[in-house]
C-alpha positions in Angstrom: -60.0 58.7 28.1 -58.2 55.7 25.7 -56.7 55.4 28.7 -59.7 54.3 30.7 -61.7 52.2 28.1 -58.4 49.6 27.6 -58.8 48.2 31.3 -62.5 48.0 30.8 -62.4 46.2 27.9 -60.0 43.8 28.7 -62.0 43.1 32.4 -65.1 42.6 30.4 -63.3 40.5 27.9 -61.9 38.2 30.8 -64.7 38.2 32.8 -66.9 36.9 29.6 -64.0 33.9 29.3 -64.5 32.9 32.7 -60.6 33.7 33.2 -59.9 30.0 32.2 -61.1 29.1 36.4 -61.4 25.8 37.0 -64.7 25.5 38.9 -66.6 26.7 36.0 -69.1 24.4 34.9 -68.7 22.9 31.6 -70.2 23.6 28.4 -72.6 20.6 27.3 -75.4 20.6 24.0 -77.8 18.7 24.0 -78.6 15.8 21.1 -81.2 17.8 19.5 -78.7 21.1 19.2 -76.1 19.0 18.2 -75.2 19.0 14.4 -74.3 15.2 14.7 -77.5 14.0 16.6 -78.9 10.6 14.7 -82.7 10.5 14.4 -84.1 7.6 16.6 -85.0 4.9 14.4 -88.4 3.1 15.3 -87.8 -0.8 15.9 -89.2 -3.0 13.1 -92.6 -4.0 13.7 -93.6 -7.8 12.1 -95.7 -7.4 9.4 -99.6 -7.6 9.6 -100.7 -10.4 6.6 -104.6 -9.8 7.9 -106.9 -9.3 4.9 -107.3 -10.3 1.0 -104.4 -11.6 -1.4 -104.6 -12.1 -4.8 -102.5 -13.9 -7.3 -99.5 -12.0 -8.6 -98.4 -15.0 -11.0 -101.4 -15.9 -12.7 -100.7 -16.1 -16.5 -104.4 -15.5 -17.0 -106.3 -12.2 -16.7 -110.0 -14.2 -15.5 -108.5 -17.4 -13.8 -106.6 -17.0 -10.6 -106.4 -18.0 -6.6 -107.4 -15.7 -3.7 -106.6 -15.5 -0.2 -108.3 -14.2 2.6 -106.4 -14.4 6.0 -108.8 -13.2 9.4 -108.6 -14.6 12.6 -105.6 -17.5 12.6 -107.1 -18.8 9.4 -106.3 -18.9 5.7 -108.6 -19.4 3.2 -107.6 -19.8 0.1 -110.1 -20.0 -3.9 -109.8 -21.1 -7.1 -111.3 -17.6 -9.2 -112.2 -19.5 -12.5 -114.1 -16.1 -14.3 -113.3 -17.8 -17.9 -115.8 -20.5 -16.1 -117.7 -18.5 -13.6 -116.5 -20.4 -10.4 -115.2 -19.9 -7.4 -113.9 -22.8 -5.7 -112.3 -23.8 -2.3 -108.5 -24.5 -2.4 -107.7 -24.3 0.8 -108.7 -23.4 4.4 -106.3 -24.1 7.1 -104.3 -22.5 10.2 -102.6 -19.6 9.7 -99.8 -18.5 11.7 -98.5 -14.6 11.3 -94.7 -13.6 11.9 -93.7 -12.7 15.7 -91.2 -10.4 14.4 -89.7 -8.3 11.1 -87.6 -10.7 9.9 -87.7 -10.9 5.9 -88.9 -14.4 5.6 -91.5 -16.1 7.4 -92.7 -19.5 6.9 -95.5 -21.9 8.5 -97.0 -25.2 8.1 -101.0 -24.8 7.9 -103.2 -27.5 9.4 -106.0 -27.9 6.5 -109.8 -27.7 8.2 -110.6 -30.9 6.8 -114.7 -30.7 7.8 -114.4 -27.2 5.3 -112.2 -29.1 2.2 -113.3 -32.6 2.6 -116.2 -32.0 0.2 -114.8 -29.3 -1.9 -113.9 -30.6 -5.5 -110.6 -29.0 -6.0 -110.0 -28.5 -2.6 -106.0 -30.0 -1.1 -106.3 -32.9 0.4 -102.9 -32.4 2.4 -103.0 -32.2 5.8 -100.2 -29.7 5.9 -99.7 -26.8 3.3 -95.9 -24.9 3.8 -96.5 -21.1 3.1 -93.5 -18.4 3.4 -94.4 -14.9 3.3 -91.1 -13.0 1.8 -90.4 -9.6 0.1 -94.4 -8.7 0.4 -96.0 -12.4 -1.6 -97.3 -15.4 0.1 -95.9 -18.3 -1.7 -97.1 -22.0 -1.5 -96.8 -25.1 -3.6 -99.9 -26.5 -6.0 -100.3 -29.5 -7.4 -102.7 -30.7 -10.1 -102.5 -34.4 -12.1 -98.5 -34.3 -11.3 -97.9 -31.2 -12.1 -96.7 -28.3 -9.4 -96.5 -24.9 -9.5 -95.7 -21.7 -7.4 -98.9 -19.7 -6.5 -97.8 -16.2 -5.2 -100.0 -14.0 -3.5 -99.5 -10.1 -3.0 -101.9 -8.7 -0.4 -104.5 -6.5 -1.5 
């Protein structure tokens, strides 16, 4: 009987190898069974700067600039709480990034028929903003002196 179950065994074990033939069809595993498959990473999308802002370097708690950016337009107040006002700083052209890159900047066209008669309104034609690292930054200027307004969205 030992005899008889050695041949079996070894046909079953060859025929289970595929004899080492040629013309069988290799042995492929697909990306998702593999253990080195990389998980498809999304492509960057550019980021949308559509809504409010508020100033993230204020050094007062009541008085501070807003932002609100809709429709290819920025418009940008003066929040005086320590004197109850709100007041036009800006309103201009707004141009949002094309891609993900980490720094965007673009020169805003002012709406002079919104600022003209605003009291502390720019009177710049052009206002250069970067967006970077999440803040909208721009220049300010009051009675020769500048500063750095940064905005973080809302």
């Amino acid at each position: 009987m030992k005899k008889l179950i050695a041949p079996i065994v070894l046909v079953a074990a060859l025929s289970l190898t595929g004899c080492g033939a040629t013309d069988a069809a290799p042995v492929t595993t697909s990306p998702a069974a593999s253990s080195e498959a990389k998980p498809v990473e999304a492509a960057p999308i550019a980021p949308d700067l559509t809504g409010g802002w508020k100033q993230s370097n204020s050094q007062s708690e009541t008085d501070f600039m807003t932002a609100t950016i809709v429709d290819g337009v920025i418009s940008i107040d003066w929040e005086l709480g320590s004197e109850d006002i709100t007041a036009v700083y800006w309103v201009g052209t707004f141009e949002g990034p094309a891609d993900a890159n980490a720094t965007h900047t673009w020169t805003s066209q002012r709406n002079a028929a919104e600022t003209d008669n605003a009291l502390m309104a720019s009177t710049d034609n052009t206002k250069e903003f970067t967006y970077e690292d999440g803040l909208i930054s721009y220049s300010v200027s009051i009675q020769g002196e500048s500063a750095t307004v940064e905005l973080k969205h809302t």
